[in-house]
Structure formats: structure tokens, C-alpha cells
VOZALUM-976894 format. One record per residue (C-alpha): x, y, z; residue in three letters. Coordinates in steps of 0.2 Angstrom, whole numbers, plus 2048, in hexadecimal, padded with zeros to 3 digits. Example, Ala and Ser with C-alpha at 12.3 -4.5 7.8 and 13.67 -1.06 7.14 Angstrom:
! residues 2
@u 83E	v 7EA	w 827	residuo ala .
@u 844	v 7FB	w 824	residuo ser .
END
This chain:
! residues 421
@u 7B9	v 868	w 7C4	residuo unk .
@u 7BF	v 858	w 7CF	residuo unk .
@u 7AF	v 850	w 7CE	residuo unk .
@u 7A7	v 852	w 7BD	residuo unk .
@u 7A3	v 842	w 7B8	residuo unk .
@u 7A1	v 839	w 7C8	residuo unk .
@u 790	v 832	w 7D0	residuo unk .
@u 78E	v 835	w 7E2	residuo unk .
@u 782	v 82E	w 7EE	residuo unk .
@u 780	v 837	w 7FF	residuo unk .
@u 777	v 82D	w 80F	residuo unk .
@u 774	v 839	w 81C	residuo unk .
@u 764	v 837	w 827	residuo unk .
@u 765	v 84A	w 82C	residuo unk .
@u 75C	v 855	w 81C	residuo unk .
@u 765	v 866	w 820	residuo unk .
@u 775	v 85D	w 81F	residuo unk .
@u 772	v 851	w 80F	residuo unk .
@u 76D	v 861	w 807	residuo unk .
@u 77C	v 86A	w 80B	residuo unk .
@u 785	v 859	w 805	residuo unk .
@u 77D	v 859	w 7F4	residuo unk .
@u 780	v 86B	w 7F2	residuo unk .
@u 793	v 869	w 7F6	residuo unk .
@u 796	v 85B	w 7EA	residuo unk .
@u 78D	v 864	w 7DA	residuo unk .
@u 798	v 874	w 7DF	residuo unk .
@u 7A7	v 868	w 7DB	residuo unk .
@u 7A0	v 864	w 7CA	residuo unk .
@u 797	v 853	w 7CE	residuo unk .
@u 786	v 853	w 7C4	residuo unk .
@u 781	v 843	w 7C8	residuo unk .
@u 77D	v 843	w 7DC	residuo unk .
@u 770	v 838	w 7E3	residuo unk .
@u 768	v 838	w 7F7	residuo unk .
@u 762	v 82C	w 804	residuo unk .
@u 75E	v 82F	w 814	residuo unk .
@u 763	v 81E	w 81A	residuo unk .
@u 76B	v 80D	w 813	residuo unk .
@u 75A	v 804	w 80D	residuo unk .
@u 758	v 816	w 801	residuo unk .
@u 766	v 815	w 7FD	residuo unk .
@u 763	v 803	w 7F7	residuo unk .
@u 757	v 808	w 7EB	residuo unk .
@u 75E	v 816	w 7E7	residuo unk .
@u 76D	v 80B	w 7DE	residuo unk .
@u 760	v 7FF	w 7D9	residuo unk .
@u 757	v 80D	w 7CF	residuo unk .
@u 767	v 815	w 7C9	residuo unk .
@u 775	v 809	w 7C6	residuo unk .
@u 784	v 80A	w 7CE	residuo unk .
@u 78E	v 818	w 7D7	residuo unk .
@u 7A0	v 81E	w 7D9	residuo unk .
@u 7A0	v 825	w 7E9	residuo unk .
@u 794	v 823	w 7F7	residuo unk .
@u 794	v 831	w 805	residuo unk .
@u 78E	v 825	w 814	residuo unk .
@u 78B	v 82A	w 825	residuo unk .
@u 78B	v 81D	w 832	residuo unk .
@u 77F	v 820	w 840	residuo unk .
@u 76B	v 823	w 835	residuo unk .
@u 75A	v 820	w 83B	residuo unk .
@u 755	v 80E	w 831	residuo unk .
@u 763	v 805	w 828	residuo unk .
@u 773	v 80B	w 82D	residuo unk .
@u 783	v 80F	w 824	residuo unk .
@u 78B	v 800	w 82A	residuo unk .
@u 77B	v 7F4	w 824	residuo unk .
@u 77C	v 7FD	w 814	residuo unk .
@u 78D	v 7FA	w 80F	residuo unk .
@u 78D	v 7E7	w 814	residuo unk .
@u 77E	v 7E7	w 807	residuo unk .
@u 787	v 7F0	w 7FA	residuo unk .
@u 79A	v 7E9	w 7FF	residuo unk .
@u 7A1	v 7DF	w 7EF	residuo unk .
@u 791	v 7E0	w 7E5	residuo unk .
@u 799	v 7EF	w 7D8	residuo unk .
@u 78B	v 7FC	w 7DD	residuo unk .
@u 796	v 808	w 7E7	residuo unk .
@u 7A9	v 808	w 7E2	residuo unk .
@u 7AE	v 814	w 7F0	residuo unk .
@u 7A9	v 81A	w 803	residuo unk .
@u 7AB	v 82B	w 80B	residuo unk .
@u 7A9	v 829	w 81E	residuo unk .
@u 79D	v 83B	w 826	residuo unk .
@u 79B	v 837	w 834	residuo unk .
@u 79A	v 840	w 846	residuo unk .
@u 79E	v 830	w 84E	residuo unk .
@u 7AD	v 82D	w 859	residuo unk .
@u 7BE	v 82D	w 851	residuo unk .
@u 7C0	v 819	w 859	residuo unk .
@u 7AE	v 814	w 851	residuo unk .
@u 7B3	v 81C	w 840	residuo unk .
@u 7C3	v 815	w 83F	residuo unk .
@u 7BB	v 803	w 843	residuo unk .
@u 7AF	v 807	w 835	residuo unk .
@u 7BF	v 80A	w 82A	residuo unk .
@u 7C1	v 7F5	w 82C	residuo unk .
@u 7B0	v 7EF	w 829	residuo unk .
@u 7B1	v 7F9	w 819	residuo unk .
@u 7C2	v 7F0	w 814	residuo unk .
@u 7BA	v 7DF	w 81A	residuo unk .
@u 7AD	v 7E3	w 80E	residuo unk .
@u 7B7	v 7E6	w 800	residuo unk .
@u 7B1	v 7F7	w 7FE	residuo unk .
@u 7BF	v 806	w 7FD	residuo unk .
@u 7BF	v 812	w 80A	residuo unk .
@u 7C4	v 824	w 800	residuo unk .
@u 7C4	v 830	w 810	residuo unk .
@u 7BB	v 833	w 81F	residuo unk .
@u 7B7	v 843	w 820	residuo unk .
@u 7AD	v 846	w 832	residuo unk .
@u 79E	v 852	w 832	residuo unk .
@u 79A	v 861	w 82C	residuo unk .
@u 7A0	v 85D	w 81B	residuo unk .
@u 7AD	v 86A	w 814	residuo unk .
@u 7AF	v 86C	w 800	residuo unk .
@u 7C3	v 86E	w 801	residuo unk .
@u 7C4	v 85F	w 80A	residuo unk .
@u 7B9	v 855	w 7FE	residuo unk .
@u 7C0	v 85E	w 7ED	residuo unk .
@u 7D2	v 854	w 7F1	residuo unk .
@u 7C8	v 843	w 7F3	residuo unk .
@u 7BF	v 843	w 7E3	residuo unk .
@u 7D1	v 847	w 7DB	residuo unk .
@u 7D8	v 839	w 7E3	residuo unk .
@u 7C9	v 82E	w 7DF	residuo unk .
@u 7CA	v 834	w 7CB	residuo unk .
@u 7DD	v 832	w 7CB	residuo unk .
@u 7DD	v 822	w 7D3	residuo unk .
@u 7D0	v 81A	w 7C7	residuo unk .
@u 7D3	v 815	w 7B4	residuo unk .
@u 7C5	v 819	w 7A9	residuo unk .
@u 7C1	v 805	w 7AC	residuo unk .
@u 7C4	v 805	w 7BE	residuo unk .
@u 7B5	v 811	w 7BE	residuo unk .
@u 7AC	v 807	w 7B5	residuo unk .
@u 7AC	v 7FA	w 7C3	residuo unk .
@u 7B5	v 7ED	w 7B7	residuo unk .
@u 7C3	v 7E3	w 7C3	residuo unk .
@u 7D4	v 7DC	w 7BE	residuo unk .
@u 7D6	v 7D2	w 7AF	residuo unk .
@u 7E4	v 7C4	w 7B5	residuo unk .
@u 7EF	v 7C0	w 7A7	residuo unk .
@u 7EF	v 7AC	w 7A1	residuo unk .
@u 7F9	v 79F	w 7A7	residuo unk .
@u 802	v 79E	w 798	residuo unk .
@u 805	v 7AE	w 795	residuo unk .
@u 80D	v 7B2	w 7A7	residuo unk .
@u 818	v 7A5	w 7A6	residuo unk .
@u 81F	v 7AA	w 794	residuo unk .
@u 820	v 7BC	w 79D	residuo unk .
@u 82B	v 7B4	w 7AD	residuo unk .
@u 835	v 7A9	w 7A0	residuo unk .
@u 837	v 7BA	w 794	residuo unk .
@u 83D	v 7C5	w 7A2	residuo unk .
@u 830	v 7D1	w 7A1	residuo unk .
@u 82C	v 7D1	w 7B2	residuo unk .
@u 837	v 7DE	w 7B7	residuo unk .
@u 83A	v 7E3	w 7CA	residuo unk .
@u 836	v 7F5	w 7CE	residuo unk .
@u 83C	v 7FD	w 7DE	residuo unk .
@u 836	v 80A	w 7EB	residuo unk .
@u 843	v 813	w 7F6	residuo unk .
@u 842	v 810	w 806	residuo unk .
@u 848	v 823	w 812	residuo unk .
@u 853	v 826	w 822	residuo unk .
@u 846	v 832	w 825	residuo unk .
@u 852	v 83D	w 831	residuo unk .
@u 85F	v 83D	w 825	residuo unk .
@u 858	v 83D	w 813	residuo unk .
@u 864	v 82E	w 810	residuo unk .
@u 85C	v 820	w 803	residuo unk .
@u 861	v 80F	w 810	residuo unk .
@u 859	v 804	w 803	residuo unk .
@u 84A	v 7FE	w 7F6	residuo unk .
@u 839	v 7F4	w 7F9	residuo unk .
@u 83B	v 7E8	w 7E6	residuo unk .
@u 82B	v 7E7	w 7DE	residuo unk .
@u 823	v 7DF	w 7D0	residuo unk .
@u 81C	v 7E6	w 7BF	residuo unk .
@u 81B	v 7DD	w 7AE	residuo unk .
@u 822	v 7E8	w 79E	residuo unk .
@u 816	v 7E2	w 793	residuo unk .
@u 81B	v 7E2	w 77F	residuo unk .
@u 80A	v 7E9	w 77B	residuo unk .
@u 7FF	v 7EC	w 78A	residuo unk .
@u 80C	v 7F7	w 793	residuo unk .
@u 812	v 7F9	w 7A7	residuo unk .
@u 805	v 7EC	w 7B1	residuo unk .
@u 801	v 7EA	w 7C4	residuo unk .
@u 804	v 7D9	w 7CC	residuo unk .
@u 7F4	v 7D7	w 7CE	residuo unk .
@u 7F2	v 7D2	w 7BA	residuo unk .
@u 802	v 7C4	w 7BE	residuo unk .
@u 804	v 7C1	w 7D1	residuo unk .
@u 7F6	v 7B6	w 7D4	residuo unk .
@u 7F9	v 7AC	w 7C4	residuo unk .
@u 80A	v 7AA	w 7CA	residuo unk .
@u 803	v 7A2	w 7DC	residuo unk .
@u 7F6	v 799	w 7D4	residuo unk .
@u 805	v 791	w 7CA	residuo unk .
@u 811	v 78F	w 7D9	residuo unk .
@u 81E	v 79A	w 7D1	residuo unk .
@u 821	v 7A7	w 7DC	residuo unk .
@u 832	v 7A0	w 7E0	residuo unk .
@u 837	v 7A1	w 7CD	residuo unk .
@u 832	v 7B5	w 7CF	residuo unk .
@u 83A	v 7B7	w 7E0	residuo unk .
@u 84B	v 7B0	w 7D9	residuo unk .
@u 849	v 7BA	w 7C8	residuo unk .
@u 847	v 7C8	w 7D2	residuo unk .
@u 856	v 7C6	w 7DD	residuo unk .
@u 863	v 7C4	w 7CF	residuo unk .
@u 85B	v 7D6	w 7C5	residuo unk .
@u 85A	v 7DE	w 7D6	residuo unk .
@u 86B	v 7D7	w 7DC	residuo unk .
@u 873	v 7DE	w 7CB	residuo unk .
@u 86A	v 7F0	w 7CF	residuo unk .
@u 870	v 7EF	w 7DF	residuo unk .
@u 884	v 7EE	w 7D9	residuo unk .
@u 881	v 7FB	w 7CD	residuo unk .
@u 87A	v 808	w 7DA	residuo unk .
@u 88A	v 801	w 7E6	residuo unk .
@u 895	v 807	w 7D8	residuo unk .
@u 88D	v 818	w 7D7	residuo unk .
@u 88F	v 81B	w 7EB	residuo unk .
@u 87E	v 815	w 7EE	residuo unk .
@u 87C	v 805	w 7FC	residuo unk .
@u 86A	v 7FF	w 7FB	residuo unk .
@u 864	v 7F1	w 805	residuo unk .
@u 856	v 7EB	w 7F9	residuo unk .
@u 848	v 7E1	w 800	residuo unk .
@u 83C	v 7D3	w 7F9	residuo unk .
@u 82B	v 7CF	w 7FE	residuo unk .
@u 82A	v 7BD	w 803	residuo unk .
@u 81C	v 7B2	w 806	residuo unk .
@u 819	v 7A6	w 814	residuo unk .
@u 814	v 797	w 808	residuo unk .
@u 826	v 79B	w 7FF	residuo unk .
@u 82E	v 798	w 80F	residuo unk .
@u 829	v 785	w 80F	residuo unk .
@u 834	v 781	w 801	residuo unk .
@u 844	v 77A	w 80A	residuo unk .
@u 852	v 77D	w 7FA	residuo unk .
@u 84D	v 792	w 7FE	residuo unk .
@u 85C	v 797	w 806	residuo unk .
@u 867	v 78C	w 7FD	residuo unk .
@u 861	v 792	w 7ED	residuo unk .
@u 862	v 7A5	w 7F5	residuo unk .
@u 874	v 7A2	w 7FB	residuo unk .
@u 879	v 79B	w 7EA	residuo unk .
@u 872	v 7AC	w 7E1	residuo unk .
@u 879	v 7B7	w 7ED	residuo unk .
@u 88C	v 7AD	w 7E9	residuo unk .
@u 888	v 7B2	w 7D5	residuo unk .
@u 888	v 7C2	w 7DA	residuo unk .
@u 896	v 7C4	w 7E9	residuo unk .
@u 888	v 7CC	w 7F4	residuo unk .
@u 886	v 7C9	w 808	residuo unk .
@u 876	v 7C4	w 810	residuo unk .
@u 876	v 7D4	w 819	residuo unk .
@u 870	v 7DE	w 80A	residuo unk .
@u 860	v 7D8	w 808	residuo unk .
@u 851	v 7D8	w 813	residuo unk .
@u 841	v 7CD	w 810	residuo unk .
@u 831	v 7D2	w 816	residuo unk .
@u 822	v 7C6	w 81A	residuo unk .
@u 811	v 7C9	w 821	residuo unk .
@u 80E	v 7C4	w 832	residuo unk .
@u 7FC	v 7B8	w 829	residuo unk .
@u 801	v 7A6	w 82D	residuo unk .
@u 811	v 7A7	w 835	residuo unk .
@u 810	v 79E	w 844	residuo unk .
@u 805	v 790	w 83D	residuo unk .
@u 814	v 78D	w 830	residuo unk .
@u 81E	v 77E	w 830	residuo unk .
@u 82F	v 77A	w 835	residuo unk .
@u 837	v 77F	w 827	residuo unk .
@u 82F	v 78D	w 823	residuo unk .
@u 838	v 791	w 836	residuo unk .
@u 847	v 78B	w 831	residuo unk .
@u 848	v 796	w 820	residuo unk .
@u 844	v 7A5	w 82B	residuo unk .
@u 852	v 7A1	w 836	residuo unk .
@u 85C	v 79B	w 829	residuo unk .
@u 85A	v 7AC	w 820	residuo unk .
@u 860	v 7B4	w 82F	residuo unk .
@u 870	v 7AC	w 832	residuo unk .
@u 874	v 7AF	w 81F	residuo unk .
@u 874	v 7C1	w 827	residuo unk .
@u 862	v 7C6	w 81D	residuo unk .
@u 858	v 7D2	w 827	residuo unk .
@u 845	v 7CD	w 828	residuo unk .
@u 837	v 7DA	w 829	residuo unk .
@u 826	v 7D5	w 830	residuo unk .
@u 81C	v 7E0	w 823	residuo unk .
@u 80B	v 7E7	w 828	residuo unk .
@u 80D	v 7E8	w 83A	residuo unk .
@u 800	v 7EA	w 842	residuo unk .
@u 7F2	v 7E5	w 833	residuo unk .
@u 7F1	v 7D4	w 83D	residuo unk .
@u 7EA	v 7CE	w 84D	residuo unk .
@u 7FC	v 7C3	w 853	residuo unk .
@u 808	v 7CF	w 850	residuo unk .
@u 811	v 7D0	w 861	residuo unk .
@u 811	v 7BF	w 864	residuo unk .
@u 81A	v 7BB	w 852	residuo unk .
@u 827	v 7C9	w 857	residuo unk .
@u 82B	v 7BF	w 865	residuo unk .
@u 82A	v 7AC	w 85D	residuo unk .
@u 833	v 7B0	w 84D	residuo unk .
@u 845	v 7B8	w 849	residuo unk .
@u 840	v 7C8	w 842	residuo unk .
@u 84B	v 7D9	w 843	residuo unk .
@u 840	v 7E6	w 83B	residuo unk .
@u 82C	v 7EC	w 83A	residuo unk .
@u 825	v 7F4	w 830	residuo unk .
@u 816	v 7FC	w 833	residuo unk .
@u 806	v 7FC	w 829	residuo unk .
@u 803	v 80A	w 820	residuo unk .
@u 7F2	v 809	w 828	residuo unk .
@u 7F9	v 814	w 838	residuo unk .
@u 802	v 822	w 82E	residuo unk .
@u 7F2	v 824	w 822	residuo unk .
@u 7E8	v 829	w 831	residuo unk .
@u 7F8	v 830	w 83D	residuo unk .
@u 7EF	v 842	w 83B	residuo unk .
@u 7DD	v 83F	w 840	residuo unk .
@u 7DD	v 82F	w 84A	residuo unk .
@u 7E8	v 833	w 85C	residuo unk .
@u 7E7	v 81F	w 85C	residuo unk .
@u 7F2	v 81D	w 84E	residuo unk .
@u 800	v 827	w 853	residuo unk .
@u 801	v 81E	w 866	residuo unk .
@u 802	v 80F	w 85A	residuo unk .
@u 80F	v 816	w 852	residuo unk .
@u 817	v 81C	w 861	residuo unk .
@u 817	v 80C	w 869	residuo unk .
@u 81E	v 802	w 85A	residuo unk .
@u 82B	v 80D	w 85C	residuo unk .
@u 830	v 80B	w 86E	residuo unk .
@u 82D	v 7F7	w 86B	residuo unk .
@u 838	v 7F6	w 85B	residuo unk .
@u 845	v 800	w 867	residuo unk .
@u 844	v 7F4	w 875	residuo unk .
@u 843	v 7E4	w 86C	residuo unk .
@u 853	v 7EA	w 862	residuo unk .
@u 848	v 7EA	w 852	residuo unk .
@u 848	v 7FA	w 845	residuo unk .
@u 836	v 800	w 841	residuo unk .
@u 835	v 804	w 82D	residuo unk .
@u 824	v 811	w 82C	residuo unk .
@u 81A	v 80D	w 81B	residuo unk .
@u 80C	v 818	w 812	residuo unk .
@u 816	v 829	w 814	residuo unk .
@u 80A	v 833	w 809	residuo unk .
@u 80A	v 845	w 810	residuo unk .
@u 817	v 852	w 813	residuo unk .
@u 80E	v 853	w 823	residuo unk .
@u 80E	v 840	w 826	residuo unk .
@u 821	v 842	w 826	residuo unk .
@u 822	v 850	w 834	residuo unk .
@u 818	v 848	w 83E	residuo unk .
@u 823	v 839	w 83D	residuo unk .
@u 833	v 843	w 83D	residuo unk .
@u 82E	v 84B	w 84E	residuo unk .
@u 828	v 839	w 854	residuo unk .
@u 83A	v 832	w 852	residuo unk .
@u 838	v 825	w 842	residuo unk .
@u 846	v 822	w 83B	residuo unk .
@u 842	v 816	w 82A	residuo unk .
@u 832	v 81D	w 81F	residuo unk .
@u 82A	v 817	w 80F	residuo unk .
@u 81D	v 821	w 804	residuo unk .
@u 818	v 828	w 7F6	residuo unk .
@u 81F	v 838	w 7FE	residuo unk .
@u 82F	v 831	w 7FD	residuo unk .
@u 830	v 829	w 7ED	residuo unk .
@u 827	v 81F	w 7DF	residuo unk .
@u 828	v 80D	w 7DA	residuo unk .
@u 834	v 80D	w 7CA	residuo unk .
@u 83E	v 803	w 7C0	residuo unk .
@u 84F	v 800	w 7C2	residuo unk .
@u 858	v 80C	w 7B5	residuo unk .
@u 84C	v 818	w 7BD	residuo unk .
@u 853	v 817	w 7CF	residuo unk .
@u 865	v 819	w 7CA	residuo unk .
@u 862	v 827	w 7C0	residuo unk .
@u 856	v 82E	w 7CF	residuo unk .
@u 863	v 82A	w 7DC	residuo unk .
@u 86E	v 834	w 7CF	residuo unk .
@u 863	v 843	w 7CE	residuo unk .
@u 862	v 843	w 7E2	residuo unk .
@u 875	v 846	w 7E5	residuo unk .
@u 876	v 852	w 7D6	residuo unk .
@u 866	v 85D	w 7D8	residuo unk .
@u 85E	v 868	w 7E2	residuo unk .
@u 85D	v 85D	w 7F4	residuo unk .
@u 870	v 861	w 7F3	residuo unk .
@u 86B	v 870	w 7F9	residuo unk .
@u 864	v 86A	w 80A	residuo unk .
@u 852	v 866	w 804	residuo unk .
@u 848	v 859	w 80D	residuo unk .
@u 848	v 848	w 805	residuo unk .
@u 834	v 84B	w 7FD	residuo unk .
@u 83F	v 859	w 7F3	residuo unk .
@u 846	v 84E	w 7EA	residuo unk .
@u 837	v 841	w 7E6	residuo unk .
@u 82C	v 84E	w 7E1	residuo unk .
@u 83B	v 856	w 7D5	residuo unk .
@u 83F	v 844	w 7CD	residuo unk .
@u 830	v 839	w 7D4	residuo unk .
@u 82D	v 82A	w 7C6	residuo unk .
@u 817	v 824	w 7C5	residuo unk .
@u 814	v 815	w 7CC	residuo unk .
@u 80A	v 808	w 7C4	residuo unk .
@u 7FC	v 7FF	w 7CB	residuo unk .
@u 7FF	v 7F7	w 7DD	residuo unk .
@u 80F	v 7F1	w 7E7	residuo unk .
@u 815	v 7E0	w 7E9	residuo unk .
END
């Protein structure tokens, strides 16, 4: 059973329905379910019992609320997960969604009222898929030492890994998001989490972003060889943008390797962007008559958004995955969606969709009219051997046939490790 090892704590003020709760979640094989009928309970409930995976948390109690409870409990390690029940309005709820995010909690599902088995069942899957035995254990990233990233950047062993980017009307591959992973000699794959910050505590993000230009470059060549044209597109941060040799140093690395501008794209999130210096705006313009595209990545997650669409020379969104993630439930998020659309269209700007996850996800976009999807559906991160060989398979096996472009992840789909960057 999905839940065997898992401990549960359910707030719910209402006792008919925290009985039904309790009983639910130990028909799904958790043994180790706990109750309160509002936050201070629950309080001492984790003070009496240690730690919980999941807390079941509805928002609107008699006493301390759900809200007050999980400001009290937000980064202190007693609760790793939250599950929204709540009856209240789709708006509210979704609202709660960013005070649990604020709060450094993890929001696993909201699931409404009355609470359903086969709903939660696929929850506490994900949950135990998600977590490593130590992840459960509420132990957080270890960063790597200073000494010991660079040796890994100087040794080539961070590697970039790419995820496929859709046409999602055609099934055509139109390009690659290149991300990051260290090939460890002994510890294995690892997320850039373990490396990333070292590398911005140490300023050498540059050093990264042009090692991963030449590996991704070459890639790129290869897959033009086999018939494959992929624009491939970096993640670049604002502080990076300050350095005024950028572009120079860019347009001597695309010369190495005989490449126009106009196959890669660089996305950057919209935090910081119009207080940025003037050369930070002129590499952004800069970038663009080299003939680079520039994405402005999590659309949307920000509170400037259109006025940087107007300010600074972008030519594509793309859309936090925040929308798509609750496209079926929340009519909100697909009028967000919708109107994204219709501005990219009129602002001459393409609109890339991220966080496809779901075969139903991607009808729904289909029917809406996006054009250029992202997701998990789609495809995993993967190395570079991995995508030739998978771009390979998908001309040679069975999508030939016609099949939707999922077919073909879910036939030769590669893991991915840890989080994007």
C-alpha cells in the first residue's frame, strides 16, 4: 500500500469528517495517523509525537486556523508536506497555495471536501516517490565544498543535461532547456542544488554558463547531422548580465563553433530586471542583435511582468508551470493561460507552456491553441548521448505510426535527477 510507512496528521474541526479522514488514510496503509480538531492541537499533537510527513489541513476551524497553524509549523521540520480539504472557494484556496510556498512548506495536493481514497492514494505515491529515504527524514541539502566544486567545473564533471522542448500541434522536438548535473566519480548523478549555490557564492556562474555553451554547442552539431535542428536554451541570471565582456565572450564561442546567434535562446526571470544597470540592458540588447532569442521564464510568478514585457527586448514567455499544474480545477488558470496567449500573439511574442505533467494537461492545451509545451509529459531531463539516441528512437519507433508525442517519452523517457537549472 502507498502509504505504509508514512505519518499523517489530520486537522479538521468537524468530528464526523476527521473520522472519515482517519479512516481513509489507514485503508491506504498509513498506521501512523494522528488528529486535531484545530491548529493549537495540532501543536501539541507534533509536540508530543515528533514530526509528520503529511499534514491533512483544512483552512477554515473554530480556534487556531489552518493558516495560523502552518505559519507556526512553516520551516521548523515538523511537517514536510500539506494537503489542502478544504470547502472554501477555489480563489481562497488557491491563495492558500502561496502562503504555503512563502512559508517554505510543500503544497502536495489540494484535494476539496469530502475526501475521496483514489484521489489521495495517487498523492501519497507521489509523496513517497518524490522523497529519498533522507528527504523523509527531514534532512536538507548537503552543498558540496568550495574546493571540491571547483575541482568538479575545472574536471568537466558538470555535464549539461537537456529537456526537449514540444511543438505541441505537431509532435516536432523545436529545441532543449540545458541543464546542469554533476557526474560525480563516486557519489553518482547530483542536483544543482548540491553545486549551484557554491558556484554563486563563488562568482563562477559565467565559467559554468560558457562550459555549458561549448558541450551543448557540440550536441547541437551532432543532432544537426542526424536531421535534428534544436534551438537549445540556457538559463541566465540577471547578476550575469552585469558583466560587460558577456557578449563578446559569447560571440567568440559561437565563431569556435560556426553557429549563428539565432540558435540559442536565453531565458531569465523577470526578479530584478528593471532595477538592473545599463549594461545589464545593453547585454540584453546586445544578445538580441547577435540574433539570440530571449525568454522571460516564469511568467507570471512575479508581480512586474507586463511592464518588463514592454521595457525590455524580449520575444518569448514562458509561462510558470504554476498555471498548467492547476489548469483542471482552477477556471483562473486557464483565463491566465488563455490571455498569455492572445498577449504573446499581439505583442509578436511566442508563449512556450511549462509544467506539462498530464496527458490531460496536454488536451486541454491542444484545444486552447498552445503551440510550444515543456513537461514531464513530454520528456525528461537527460544527458546528451541520451537525447541523440532518444531523438533516434523517436523517428525509428513506434510514433512513426502517428502516435501523440507522450508516445514516445513514455516508450524511451530517461529519469531525471533532482531539480532543473
Amino acid at each position: 500500500m502507498p502509504g505504509n510507512s508514512l505519518r499523517i496528521l489530520i486537522l479538521e474541526d468537524d468530528r464526523f469528517q476527521r473520522a472519515v479522514a482517519v479512516s481513509l488514510f489507514r485503508s491506504l496503509g498509513c498506521h501512523q495517523v494522528f488528529e486535531a480538531a484545530d491548529g493549537g492541537q495540532a501543536l501539541a499533537v507534533l509536540e508530543q509525537v515528533g514530526a509528520v510527513d503529511i499534514a491533512v489541513c483544512d483552512l477554515q476551524m473554530e480556534g487556531m486556523d489552518g493558516l495560523a497553524f502552518m505559519r507556526r509549523v512553516g520551516l521548523s521540520g515538523q511537517v514536510k508536506s500539506i494537503i489542502i480539504s478544504s470547502a472554501l472557494s477555489a480563489d481562497l484556496r488557491r491563495a492558500a497555495h502561496q502562503i504555503i510556498a512563502l512559508l517554505g512548506l510543500e503544497l502536495l495536493g489540494d484535494v476539496g471536501k469530502p475526501l475521496h481514497a483514489d484521489v489521495l492514494g495517487p498523492l501519497l505515491a507521489r509523496y513517497q516517490g518524490a522523497c529519498t529515504p533522507e528527504k523523509m527524514l527531514g534532512s536538507v541539502v548537503q552543498l558540496a565544498c568550495e574546493d571540491e566544486v571547483r575541482q568538479a567545473l575545472a574536471l568537466q564533471q558538470l555535464q549539461a543535461w537537456y529537456q526537449p522542448k514540444f511543438n505541441l500541434q505537431t509532435g516536432e522536438v523545436c529545441g532543449a532547456e540545458v541543464l546542469c548535473r554533476w557526474l560525480h566519480p563516486s557519489k553518482g548523478v547530483l542536483p544543482p542544488a548540491v553545486f549551484i549555490p557554491v558556484l554563486e557564492r563563488c562568482g563562477l556562474m559565467d565559467e559554468l554558463l560558457f562550459a555549458q555553451l561549448n558541450q551543448a554547442l557540440s550536441l547541437q552539431e551532432q543532432a544537426r547531422i542526424q536531421g535534428f535542428a534544436l534551438n537549445m536554451a540556457f538559463n541566465l541570471q540577471t547578476a550575469q548580465l552585469a558583466n560587460t565582456q558577456l557578449t563578446y565572450t559569447l560571440k567568440g564561442i559561437l565563431a569556435r563553433h560556426v553557429t549563428p546567434g539565432s540558435r540559442l535562446t536565453f531565458e531569465l526571470t523577470e526578479s530584478g530586471l528593471l532595477q538592473a544597470p545599463a549594461a545589464s540592458l545593453e547585454n540584453l540588447v546586445r544578445l538580441r542583435m547577435m540574433g539570440c532569442r530571449l525568454s522571460i521564464d516564469d511568467f507570471g510568478a512575479g508581480f512586474s511582468s507586463l511592464q518588463r514585457l514592454c521595457q525590455l527586448p524580449f520575444n518569448e514567455i514562458k509561462l510558470d508551470a504554476e498555471f498548467v499544474r492547476h489548469l483542471e480545477h482552477e477556471p483562473r488558470c486557464e483565463a491566465v493561460i488563455s490571455n498569455t496567449l492572445a498577449l504573446g500573439k499581439t505583442l509578436g511574442m511566442s508563449v512556450v507552456i511549462e509544467g506539462v505533467e498530464t496527458e490531460a494537461q496536454f488536451q486541454r492545451l491542444l484545444a486552447m491553441g498552445c503551440v510550444e509545451g515543456q513537461g514531464y509529459w513530454f520528456a525528461r531531463p537527460m544527458s546528451g548521448q541520451d537525447l541523440l539516441h532518444w531523438l533516434q528512437r523517436r523517428e525509428t519507433g513506434p510514433g512513426a505510426d502517428g502516435s501523440t508525442v507522450a508516445d514516445h517519452s513514455k516508450a524511451y523517457g530517461v529519469s531525471a535527477v533532482g531539480s532543473m537549472f
